[in-house]
Structure formats: structure tokens, C-alpha cells
ZAMARGU-4260 file (C-alpha; in steps of 0.2 Angstrom, whole numbers, plus 5000, padded with zeros to 4 digits):
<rodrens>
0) 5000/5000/5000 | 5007/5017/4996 | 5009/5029/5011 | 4999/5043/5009 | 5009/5059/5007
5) 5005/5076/5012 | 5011/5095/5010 | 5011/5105/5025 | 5000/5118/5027 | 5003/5125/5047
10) 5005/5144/5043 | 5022/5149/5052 | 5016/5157/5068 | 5029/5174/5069 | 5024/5176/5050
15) 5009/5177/5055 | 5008/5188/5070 | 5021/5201/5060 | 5010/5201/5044 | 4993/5202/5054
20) 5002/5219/5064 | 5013/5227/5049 | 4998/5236/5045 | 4990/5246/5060 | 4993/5257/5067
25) 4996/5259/5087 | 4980/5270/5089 | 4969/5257/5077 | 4976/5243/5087 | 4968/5250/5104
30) 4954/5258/5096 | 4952/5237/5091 | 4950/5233/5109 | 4939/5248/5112 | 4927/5241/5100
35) 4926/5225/5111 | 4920/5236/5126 | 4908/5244/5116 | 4901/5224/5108 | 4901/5219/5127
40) 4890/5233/5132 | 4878/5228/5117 | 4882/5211/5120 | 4876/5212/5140 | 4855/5217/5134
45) 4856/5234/5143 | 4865/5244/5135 | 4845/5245/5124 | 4837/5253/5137 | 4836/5272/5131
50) 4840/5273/5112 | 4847/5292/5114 | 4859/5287/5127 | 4861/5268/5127 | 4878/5267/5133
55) 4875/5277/5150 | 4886/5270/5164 | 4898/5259/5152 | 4914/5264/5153 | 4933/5261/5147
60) 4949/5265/5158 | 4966/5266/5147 | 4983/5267/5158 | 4998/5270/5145 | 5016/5270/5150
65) 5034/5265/5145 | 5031/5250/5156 | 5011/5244/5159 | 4998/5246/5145 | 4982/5242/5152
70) 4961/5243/5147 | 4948/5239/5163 | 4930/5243/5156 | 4912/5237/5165 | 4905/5230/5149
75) 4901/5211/5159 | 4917/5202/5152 | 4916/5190/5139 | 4906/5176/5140 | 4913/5157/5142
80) 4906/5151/5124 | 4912/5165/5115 | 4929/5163/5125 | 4931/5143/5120 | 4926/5145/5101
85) 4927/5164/5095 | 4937/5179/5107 | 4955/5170/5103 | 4953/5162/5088 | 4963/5171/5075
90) 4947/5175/5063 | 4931/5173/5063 | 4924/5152/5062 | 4917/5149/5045 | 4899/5148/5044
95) 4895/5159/5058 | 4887/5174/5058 | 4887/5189/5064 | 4872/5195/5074 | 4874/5183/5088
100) 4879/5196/5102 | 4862/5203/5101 | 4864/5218/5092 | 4873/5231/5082 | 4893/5228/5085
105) 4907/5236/5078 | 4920/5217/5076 | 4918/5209/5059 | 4934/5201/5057 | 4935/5194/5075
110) 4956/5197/5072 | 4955/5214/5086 | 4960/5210/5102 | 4973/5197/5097 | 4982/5210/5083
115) 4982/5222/5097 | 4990/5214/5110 | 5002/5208/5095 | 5005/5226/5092 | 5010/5231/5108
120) 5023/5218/5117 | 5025/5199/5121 | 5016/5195/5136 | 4998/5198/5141 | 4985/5194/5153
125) 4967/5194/5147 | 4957/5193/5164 | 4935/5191/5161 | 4922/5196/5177 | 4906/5189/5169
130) 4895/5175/5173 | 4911/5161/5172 | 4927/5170/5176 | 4943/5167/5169 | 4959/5171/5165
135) 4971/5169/5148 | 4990/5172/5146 | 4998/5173/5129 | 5016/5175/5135 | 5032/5174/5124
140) 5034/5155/5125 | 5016/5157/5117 | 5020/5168/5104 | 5040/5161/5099 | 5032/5143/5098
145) 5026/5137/5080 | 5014/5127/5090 | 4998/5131/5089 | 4991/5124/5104 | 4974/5131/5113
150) 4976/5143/5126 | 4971/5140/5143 | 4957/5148/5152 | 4964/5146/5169 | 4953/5149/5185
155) 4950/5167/5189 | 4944/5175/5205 | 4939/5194/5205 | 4938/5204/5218 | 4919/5207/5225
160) 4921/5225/5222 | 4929/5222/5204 | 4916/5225/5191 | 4909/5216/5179 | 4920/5218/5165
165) 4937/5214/5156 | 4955/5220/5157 | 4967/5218/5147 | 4985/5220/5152 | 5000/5220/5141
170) 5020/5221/5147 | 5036/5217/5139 | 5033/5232/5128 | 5040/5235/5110 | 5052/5249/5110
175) 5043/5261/5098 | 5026/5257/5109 | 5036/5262/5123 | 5040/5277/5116 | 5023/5283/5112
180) 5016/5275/5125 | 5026/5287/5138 | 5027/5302/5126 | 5014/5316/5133 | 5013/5322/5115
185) 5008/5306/5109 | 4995/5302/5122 | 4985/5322/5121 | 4985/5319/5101 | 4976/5301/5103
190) 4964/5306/5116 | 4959/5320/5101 | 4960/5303/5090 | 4947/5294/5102 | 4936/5311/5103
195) 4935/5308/5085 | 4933/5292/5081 | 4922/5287/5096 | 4912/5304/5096 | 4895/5297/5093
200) 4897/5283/5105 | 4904/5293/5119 | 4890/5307/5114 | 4878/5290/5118 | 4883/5289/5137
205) 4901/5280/5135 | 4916/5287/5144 | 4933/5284/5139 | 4948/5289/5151 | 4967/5290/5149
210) 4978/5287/5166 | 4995/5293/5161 | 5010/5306/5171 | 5005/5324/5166 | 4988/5319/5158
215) 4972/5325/5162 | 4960/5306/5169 | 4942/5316/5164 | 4934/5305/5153 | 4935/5312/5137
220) 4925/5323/5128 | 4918/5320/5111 | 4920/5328/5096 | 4903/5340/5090 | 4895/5339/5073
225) 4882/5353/5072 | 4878/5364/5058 | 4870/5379/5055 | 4852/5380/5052 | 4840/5397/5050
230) 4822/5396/5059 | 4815/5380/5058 | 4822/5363/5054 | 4812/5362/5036 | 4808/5380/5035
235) 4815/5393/5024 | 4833/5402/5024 | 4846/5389/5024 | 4843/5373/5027 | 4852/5355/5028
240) 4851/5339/5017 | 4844/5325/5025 | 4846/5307/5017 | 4836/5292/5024 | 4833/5274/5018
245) 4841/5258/5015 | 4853/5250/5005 | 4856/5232/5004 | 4852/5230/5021 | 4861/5243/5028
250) 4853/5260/5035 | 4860/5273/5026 | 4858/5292/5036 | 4866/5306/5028 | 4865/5323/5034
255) 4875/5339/5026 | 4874/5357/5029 | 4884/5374/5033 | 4895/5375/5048 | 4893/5396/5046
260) 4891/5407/5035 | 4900/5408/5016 | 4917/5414/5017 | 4924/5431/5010 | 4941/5433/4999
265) 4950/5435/5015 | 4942/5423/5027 | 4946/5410/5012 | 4963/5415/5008 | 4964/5412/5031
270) 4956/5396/5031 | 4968/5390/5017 | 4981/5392/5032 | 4971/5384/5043 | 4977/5368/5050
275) 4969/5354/5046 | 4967/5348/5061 | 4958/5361/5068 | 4946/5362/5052 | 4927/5355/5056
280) 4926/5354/5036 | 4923/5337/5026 | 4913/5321/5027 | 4912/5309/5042 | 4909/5293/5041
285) 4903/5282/5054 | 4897/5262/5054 | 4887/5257/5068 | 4892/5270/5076 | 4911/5268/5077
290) 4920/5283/5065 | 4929/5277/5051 | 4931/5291/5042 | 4934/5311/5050 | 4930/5324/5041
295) 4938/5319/5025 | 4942/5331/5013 | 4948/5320/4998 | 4942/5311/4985 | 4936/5296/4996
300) 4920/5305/4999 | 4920/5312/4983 | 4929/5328/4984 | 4939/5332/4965 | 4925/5316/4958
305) 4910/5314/4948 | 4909/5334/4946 | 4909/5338/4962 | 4925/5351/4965 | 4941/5349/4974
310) 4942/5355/4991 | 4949/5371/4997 | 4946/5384/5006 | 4929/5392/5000 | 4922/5376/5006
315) 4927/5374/5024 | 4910/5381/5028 | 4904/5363/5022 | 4901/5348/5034 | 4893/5331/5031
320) 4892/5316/5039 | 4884/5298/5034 | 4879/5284/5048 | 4878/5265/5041 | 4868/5253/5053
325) 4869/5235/5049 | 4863/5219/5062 | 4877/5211/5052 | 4893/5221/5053 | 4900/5211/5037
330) 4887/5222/5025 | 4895/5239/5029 | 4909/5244/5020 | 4923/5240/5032 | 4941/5234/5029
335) 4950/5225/5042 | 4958/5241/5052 | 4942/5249/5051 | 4950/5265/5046 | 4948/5261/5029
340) 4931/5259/5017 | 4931/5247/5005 | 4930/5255/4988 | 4921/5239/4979 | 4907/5239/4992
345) 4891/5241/4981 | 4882/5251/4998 | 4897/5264/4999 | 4897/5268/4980 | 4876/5270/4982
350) 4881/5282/4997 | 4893/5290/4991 | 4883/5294/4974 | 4871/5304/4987 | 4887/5314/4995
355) 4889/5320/4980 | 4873/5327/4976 | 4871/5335/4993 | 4890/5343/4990 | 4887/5349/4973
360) 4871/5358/4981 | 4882/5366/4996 | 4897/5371/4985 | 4886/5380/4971 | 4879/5389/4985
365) 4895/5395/4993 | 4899/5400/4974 | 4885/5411/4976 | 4890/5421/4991 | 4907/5427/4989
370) 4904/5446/4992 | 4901/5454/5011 | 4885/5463/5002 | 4878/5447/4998 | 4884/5438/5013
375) 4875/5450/5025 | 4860/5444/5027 | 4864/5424/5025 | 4863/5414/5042 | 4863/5432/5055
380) 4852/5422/5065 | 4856/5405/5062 | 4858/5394/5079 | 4869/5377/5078 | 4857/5361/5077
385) 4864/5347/5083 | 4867/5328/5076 | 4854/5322/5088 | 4842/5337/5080 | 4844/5333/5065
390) 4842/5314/5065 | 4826/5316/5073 | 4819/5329/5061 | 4803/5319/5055 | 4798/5330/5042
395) 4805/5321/5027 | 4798/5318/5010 | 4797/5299/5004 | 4804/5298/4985 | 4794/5289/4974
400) 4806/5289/4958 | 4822/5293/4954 | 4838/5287/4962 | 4834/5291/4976 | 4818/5280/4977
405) 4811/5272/4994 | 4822/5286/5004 | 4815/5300/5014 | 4822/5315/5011 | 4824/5334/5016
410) 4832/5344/5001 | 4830/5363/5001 | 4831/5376/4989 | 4845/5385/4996 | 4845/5404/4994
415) 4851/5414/4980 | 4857/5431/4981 | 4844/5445/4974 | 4850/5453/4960 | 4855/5469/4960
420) 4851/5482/4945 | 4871/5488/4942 | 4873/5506/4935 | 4884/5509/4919 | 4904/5508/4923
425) 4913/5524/4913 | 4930/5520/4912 | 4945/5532/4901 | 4960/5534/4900 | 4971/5551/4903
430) 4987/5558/4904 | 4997/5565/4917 | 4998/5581/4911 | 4978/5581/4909 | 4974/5574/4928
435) 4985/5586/4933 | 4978/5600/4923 | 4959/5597/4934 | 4968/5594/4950 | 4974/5613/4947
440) 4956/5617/4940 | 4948/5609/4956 | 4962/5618/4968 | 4967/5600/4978 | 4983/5591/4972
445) 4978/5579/4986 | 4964/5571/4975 | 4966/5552/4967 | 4964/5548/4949 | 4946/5541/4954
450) 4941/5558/4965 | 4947/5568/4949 | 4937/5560/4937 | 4921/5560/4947 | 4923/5578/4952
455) 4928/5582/4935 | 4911/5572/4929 | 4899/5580/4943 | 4904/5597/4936 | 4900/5593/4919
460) 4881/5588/4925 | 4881/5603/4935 | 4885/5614/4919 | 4873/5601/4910 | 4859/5606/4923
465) 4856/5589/4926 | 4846/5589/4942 | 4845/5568/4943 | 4832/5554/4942
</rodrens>
């Protein structure tokens, strides 16, 4: 009988834990195991009580240094089932899917926690106070074996007082995560990162605090998205463009406005300069929540494509932001970091298509108001209406036709500037000598060119006897 032979297939396990790392960054890796808090406060069944503030009394403590990195949150730990089969497999199982925690997550791939703790050092301690406690360790001998054997869940016992919740600790730091991790420059510009990128989950009740030497512990505060409305939501003056329906079994929410009013010469010629940072401008996108995209001001969402214009200055009045909801996270347009939108998803590209429109719309307007005459009028009395306004706003229109058909929509006719009835220009030219000649006539060397000719025409009317209209 022939011995049966056979090709290995094993992956090599370093190969694998430095591809799966090489392309995150240290801020996406975290924000990974953020996104875990967040699925166990879904996952837990009370995080649905209020649906303005569901995430009211979860929170998340982060405590960075050149030593320690660790996460403690009260989201109710990770249950025994999903630690045997799912939490440390490295991807998701085949076959399963992905509406089993109850609820809208934020984890597709189920690679999150593991690629972060790869990311930041060699031995960690995974440590869950739910219904079954327990206790994991993937240490160096783990992590330099090519042996992929199970890991343990070893016997856990919390304190009483601990709370219901996991914690994550990682030591035997990498030397560049040390770096950052200990740099008080570093750790200010990723709590702006996670005001940011958390903004409509920490605007839903969830707090988010950084422990670190010479940082501030208040829970952060997250980043506002409001825009300028005059009067009424659905009134007259300027309004926003509101964007309601589904796609593919996604809910698509698209909202798109002024931040103030249209800028002058000057003020665009200043917000050129501005940093970009600091800009409120561009499109937001967010998937169940969780901000993927900031306040984009390429052509991702559009910008310089399908005849909308670049982006520059003139338009950093211009804010928009879309919201994706899916029971199955696998439908939104997510790639693996989910910092990234996946450009062949047939939902973004519908998305996308109505960015467009609703930019088209606000930049053509902002083309309209470029003088301080025109301008003076537009949004004098035009309070800021928040996210949480304007997604309520129920006075949309259903569309019956079209591409937009089976959305409910607000789209207003923005205001155009009156025009004016302009008087003739006379314009000619003149020597020196000439000018010269009525500056002595009119006894003022002080006059200009201008103030020359004009007195020089008043006293031709007078002569005239022209008395006016």
C-alpha cells in the first residue's frame, strides 16, 4: 500500500503575528480593543434601554506607560462560549454569523483583540468578570512557539468589588510602543484621535479615560458635529440635506449642511492656512456607530470626483456626515483596520453617489456668496442644530422615483442672492499732464485719479443742469 503523502500547510506562527500587525497602526490597534468594550455593552442586553443614550454608565479605563499598557471597562466580560470557540481564535469560524451578540457591534473580522496585543509587546493577561470567570496568558513562550496549541482559560477569582467587565494588560513592551506609550505628545493627540473616532458613542453615554503622568484622567469629551440652520428645521433660509433609507440591508443616514456662513476673499485666503486639524470641514463617516472616516476632505467622499470640486478653502464652511447601521457588521463597507472603506462595496458607492449630490448643492451655493454685500443677510440668525436634532427631524419627504427612490428626504432650495440692477461703469483713459491740469482746475493736488474724474464728471452735470432721476 502506498503511504499517503502530504504537503504542509501550518501557517508559520511569527509570520503570521508580524503580517497580521505590519499594517496598524498603534491608535487602530487600541481603538480594536475599544470596539470590544463597546460589543460587550451591546452584547450584555442593557445597553438598549434608552436609544438616545444607550451606553449610559459603560465605561473604558486606558493606563499608557513606557512599562504597563492596560484597558479595565464594566461591559460584563466576555462570555465562556464565545471565549472557547470565538474571542482568541485568530478570525472569525466559517459559517458563523454575525448577529449573535444581540445587536449592532462594531467586530467583523473577530482578528481585534489578538492583533492588538500583538502590536503592543510579548506577554499579556486577558482577565474576564462575567457569569464564568477566567483568565488567559499569551506570554512569549506562546507567541516564539510554531505550535499552535489552545490557550488555557485558567481559574479566575475577582475581587467582590471588581466590576463586571474585562481587562486587558500587556507588558514586555515593543520599543517604539514604549515610546509613544510614555510620550505626553503622543497620548493628548490620541485622546483627540478617540474624541474623534468614538464621538457618537461617547455622545451616547460612553466614557473613555486616559491614566498617564501629566495627563488629564476626565473621561474624554467628544468631538461635535452641528451645523447651521436658519428658523425652523424644514423651514426657509438655509437649510440642511437630509438622506434616509436603506441599502442592501444597511441604514444609510446622511446629513450635510453649513457649519457658518460663506466665506469672503479674505476669510478663504485664512482658512487656506488653517490647520487641518483644527478644520470642522469634510465628510464623516461612521458604521454602527464607530467613526471610520473624519472629516475627509479627499476624493474618498468624493471631493475632485463625479463633478463635484476639489476641496479648498471656500468650502470649509461645508460639513457632512453619513451613519451605516447594519445587524450584520459584514454588510457595511469596512476593511480590516476599520480606518479604511472598501471602495468595491456596492452600499458605499450608492452612498457615496448621494454625498455627491448634497456637496454639489452646498458648494454651488457657497459660489454664490462670495461678496460681504451678499453675505449679510445669510445665516445672521442661524443657531447650531445638533446631530441628535437633526436625525430626529421627521419632516421628510418619501421619493417615489428617481435614484433616490424608497428614501425619505429633506432637500431645500438653498438661497440665492437678489440681483441687484448695476449702474453703467465709465471708464477712460488720461494723461498725466491732463489729471494734473483738473487737479489745478479743482484747487486740491491731494485728489486720486478716481476723485478727479468723478469731480471732473459732477461738474460737467452741474454745467449740463442735470438735476437727477
Amino acid at each position: 500500500m502506498t503511504e499517503k503523502r502530504e504537503a504542509e500547510t501550518k501557517p508559520s506562527k511569527s509570520f503570521f503575528v508580524s503580517m497580521l500587525t505590519r499594517d496598524i497602526d498603534l491608535r487602530d490597534a487600541i481603538l480594536d480593543l475599544l470596539d470590544n468594550c463597546i460589543d460587550g455593552a451591546v452584547r450584555s442586553g442593557e445597553a438598549k434601554g434608552d436609544p438616545e443614550r444607550p451606553y449610559d454608565g459603560y465605561w473604558a479605563k486606558l493606563t499608557l506607560s513606557a512599562d504597563w499598557f492596560s484597558l479595565e471597562d464594566n461591559c460584563g466580560g466576555i462570555p465562556i462560549g464565545t471565549a472557547r470557540h470565538r474571542a482568541f481564535r485568530l478570525g472569525r469560524p466559517p459559517g458563523k454569523d454575525h448577529t449573535d451578540a444581540d445587536g449592532k457591534t462594531v467586530g467583523v473580522y473577530g482578528i481585534g483583540m489578538k492583533r492588538a496585543i500583538f502590536k503592543l509587546g510579548r506577554n499579556a493577561k486577558i482577565n474576564s468578570n462575567g457569569e464564568d470567570p477566567f483568565q488567559v496568558v499569551i506570554d512569549d513562550q506562546w507567541l516564539s512557539s510554531d505550535d499552535w496549541q489552545p490557550l488555557e482559560l485558567a481559574e479566575y477569582a475577582p475581587d467582590s468589588d471588581s466590576p463586571s467587565g474585562t481587562t486587558v494588560s500587556v507588558g514586555e513592551l515593543y520599543e517604539t510602543v514604549k515610546r509613544d506609550l510614555s510620550s505626553k505628545d503622543w497620548i493628548e493627540k490620541f485622546k483627540r484621535y478617540i474624541a474623534n473616532h468614538y464621538a457618537l458613542i461617547i455622545s451616547k453615554g460612553f466614557e473613555v479615560s486616559v491614566i498617564a503622568d501629566g495627563i488629564s484622567s476626565e473621561p474624554i469629551r467628544s468631538a461635535e458635529f452641528a451645523l447651521a440652520v436658519t428658523g425652523n428645521l424644514g423651514g426657509g433660509g438655509v437649510q440642511p440635506f437630509i438622506y434616509r433609507g436603506e441599502v442592501d440591508g444597511v441604514s444609510v443616514h446622511i446629513v450635510a449642511g453649513l457649519l457658518r456662513k460663506p466665506l469672503n476673499a479674505k476669510e478663504i485666503e485664512e482658512a487656506e492656512n488653517e490647520h487641518a486639524e483644527r478644520s470642522l470641514a469634510g465628510w464623516t463617516i461612521a458604521c454602527n456607530d464607530r467613526v471610520v472616516v473624519s472629516r475627509d476632505r479627499t476624493f474618498l467622499t468624493g471631493w475632485g470626483t463625479g463633478g463635484v470640486a476639489q476641496y479648498h478653502g471656500q468650502y470649509s464652511v461645508i460639513a457632512g456626515i453619513a451613519l451605516l447601521y447594519a445587524d450584520d457588521v459584514e454588510k457595511l463597507p469596512l476593511t480590516t483596520t476599520k480606518r479604511g472603506l472598501d471602495g468595491s462595496s456596492a452600499v458605499y458607492a450608492r452612498t457615496l453617489d448621494i454625498m455627491r449630490d448634497a456637496t454639489k448643492k452646498l458648494t454651488a451655493f457657497t459660489n454664490a456668496y462670495k461678496t460681504d454685500e451678499d453675505r449679510r443677510e445669510i445665516l445672521e440668525d442661524a443657531p447650531k442644530r445638533t446631530l441628535a436634532e437633526l436625525r430626529s427631524f421627521d419632516g421628510l419627504t418619501s421619493v417615489q422615483r428617481g435614484t433616490l427612490k424608497g428614501f425619505q428626504v429633506l432637500t431645500p432650495d438653498l438661497p440665492r442672492p437678489v440681483k441687484k440692477k448695476r449702474n453703467p461703469r465709465v471708464t477712460f483713459e488720461a494723461s498725466r499732464g491732463e489729471i494734473g491740469a483738473l487737479k489745478d482746475f479743482f484747487e486740491d493736488d491731494g485728489l486720486t485719479d478716481n476723485e478727479v474724474g468723478r469731480s471732473a464728471f459732477e461738474f460737467a452735470l452741474e454745467t449740463a443742469g442735470y438735476k437727477g432721476p
